[in-house]
NUVO-869810 format. One record per residue (C-alpha): residue in one letter; x negated, y negated, z negated. Coordinates in Angstrom, 2 decimals, decimal comma. Each point is the difference from the previous one (the first is absolute). Layout:
BEGIN
["a" [X Y Z]]
...
***
This chain:
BEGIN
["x" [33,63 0,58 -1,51]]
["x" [1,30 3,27 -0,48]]
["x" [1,64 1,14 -3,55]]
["x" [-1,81 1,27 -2,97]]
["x" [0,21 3,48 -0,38]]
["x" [1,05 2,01 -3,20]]
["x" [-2,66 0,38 -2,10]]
["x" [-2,06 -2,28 1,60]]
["x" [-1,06 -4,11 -0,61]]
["x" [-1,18 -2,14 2,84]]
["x" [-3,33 -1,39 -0,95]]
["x" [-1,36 -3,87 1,07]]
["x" [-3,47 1,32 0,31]]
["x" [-2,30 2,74 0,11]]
["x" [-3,94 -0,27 -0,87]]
["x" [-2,32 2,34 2,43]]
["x" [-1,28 2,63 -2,44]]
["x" [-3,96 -0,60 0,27]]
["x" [0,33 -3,54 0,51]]
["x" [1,39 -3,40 -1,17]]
["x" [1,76 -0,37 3,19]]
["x" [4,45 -0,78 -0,29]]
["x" [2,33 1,34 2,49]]
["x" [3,16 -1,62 0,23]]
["x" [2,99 0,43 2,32]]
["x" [-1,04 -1,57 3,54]]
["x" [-3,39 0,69 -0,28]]
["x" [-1,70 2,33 2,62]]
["x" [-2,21 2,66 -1,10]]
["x" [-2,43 2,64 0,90]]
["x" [1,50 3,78 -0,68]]
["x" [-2,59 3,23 -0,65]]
["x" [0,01 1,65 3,56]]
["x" [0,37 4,11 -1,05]]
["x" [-2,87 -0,10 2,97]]
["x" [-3,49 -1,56 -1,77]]
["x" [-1,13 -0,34 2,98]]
["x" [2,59 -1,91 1,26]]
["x" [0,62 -3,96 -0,96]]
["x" [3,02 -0,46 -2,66]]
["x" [3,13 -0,86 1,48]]
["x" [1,56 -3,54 -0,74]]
["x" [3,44 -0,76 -1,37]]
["x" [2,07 -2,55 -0,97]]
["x" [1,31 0,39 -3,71]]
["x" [3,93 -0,32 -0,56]]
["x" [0,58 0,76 -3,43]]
["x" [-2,06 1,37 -3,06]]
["x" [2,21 2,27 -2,28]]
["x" [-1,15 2,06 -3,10]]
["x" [1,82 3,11 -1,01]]
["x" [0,61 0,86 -4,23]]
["x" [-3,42 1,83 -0,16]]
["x" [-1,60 -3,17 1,64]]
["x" [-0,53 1,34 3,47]]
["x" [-0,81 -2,60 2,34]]
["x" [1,36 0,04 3,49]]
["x" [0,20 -2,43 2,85]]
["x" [2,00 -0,43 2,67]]
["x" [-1,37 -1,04 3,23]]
["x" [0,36 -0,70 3,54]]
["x" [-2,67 1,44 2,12]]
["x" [-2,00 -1,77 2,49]]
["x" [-1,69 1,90 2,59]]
["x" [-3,01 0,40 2,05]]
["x" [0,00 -0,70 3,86]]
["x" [-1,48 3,54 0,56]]
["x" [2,86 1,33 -2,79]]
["x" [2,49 -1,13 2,02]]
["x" [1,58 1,71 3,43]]
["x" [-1,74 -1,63 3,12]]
["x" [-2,94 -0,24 -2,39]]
["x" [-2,82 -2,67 -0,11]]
["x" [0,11 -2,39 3,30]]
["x" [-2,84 -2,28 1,31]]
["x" [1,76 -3,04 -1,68]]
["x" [0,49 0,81 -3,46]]
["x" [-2,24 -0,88 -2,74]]
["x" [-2,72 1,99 -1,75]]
["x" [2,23 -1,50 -3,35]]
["x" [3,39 0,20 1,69]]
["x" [2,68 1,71 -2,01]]
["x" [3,80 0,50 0,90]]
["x" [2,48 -0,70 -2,48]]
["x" [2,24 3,27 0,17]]
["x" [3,94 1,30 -0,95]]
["x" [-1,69 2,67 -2,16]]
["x" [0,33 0,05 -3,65]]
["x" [-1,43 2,17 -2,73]]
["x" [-0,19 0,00 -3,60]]
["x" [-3,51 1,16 -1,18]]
["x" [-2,19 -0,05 -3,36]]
["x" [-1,41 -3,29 -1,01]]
["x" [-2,97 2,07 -0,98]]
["x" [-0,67 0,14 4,26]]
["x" [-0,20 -3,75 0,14]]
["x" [-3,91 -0,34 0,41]]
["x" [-0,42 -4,00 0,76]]
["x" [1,90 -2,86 1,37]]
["x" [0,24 -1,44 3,42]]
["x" [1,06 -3,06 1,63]]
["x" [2,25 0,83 3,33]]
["x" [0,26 -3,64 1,77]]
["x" [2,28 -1,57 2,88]]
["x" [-1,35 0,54 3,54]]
["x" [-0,24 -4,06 0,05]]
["x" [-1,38 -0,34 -3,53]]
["x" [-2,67 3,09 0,70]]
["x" [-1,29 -1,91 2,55]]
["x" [-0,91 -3,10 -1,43]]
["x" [-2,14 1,59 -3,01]]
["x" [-3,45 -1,32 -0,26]]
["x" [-1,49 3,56 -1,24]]
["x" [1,98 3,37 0,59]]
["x" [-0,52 1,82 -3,53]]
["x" [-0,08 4,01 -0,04]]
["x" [3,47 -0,60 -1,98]]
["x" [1,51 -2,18 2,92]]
["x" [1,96 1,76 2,64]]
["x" [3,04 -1,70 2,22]]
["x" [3,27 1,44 1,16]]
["x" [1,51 -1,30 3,11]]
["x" [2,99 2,93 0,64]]
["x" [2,81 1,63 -2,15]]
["x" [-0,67 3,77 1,13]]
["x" [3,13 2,70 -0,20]]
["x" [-1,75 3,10 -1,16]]
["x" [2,58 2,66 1,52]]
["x" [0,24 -1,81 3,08]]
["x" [-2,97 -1,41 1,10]]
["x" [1,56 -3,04 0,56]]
["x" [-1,56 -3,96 -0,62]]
["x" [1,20 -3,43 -1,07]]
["x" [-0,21 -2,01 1,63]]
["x" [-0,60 2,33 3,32]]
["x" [-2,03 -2,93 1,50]]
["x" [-2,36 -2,38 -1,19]]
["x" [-1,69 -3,07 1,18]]
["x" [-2,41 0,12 2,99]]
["x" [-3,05 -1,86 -0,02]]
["x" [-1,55 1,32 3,38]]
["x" [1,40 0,47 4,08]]
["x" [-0,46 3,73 -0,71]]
["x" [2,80 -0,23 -2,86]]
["x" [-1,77 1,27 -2,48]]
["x" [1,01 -1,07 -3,37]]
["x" [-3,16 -1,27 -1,90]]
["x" [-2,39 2,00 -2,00]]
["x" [-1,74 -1,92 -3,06]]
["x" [-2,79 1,47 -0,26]]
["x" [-1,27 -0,85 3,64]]
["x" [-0,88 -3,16 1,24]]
["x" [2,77 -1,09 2,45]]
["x" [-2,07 -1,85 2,97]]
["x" [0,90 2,56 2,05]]
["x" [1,51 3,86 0,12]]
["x" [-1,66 2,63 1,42]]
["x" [2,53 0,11 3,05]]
["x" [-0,29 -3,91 1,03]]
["x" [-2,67 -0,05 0,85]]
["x" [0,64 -2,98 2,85]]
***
């Protein structure tokens, strides 16, 4: 964890302002998108630090969008697929507008009821590069596709023997 600054005091928690909802290092959470249009971006919180006049600020670890990324969406990711990126920020707590739940491939897979707070990260993405870990993933079809969750995997649009 990186060093308190001067001036500053690393907090445990933070409470959404609006709501009764606690944010507390690890947790992933939904960030106001400057774009209302747009959906909010998601982030992993690394530390919570207040400043003398009581500013909040957190400092997170982006995850990104398939289409936000270089390359862009492909026909195997997820409508709820995120990539866990290099890129970290420090923004106003005051942002944060809800909390999220960013799950294991594996553990993504095996939920009973996707909520509209459940999302699932299979790949580290490097931001400057364009670059994924791991830069190949299991295959669950003769065309090598890797799997998509939200489709049902009898069989891909390109086996069709």
């Amino acid at each position: 964890m990186a060093k308190t600054r001067p001036g500053k005091k690393d907090l445990e928690s933070y409470t959404i302002k609006g709501t009764n909802k606690i944010v507390k290092v690890g947790d992933c959470v939904f960030m106001r998108n400057s774009d209302a249009d747009r959906p909010p971006y998601v982030a992993r919180v690394e530390k919570i630090e207040a400043d003398n006049r009581n500013n909040v600020k957190v400092h997170v670890r982006w995850y990104y969008r398939p289409e936000e990324s270089i390359g862009g969406r492909r026909q195997f990711h997820g409508a709820k697929e995120l990539f866990l990126s290099d890129h970290y920020d420090i923004q106003s707590a005051h942002t944060i507008e809800g909390k999220c739940t960013v799950h294991t491939f594996k553990n993504y897979t095996k939920l009973d009821n996707v909520g509209s707070e459940d999302y699932f990260c299979r790949f580290e993405y490097k931001a400057v590069s364009g670059g994924f870990t791991p830069d190949r993933v299991a295959v669950y079809c003769k065309c090598e596709m890797p799997y998509n969750p939200d489709d049902l995997m009898v069989q891909c649009e390109g086996c069709k023997d």
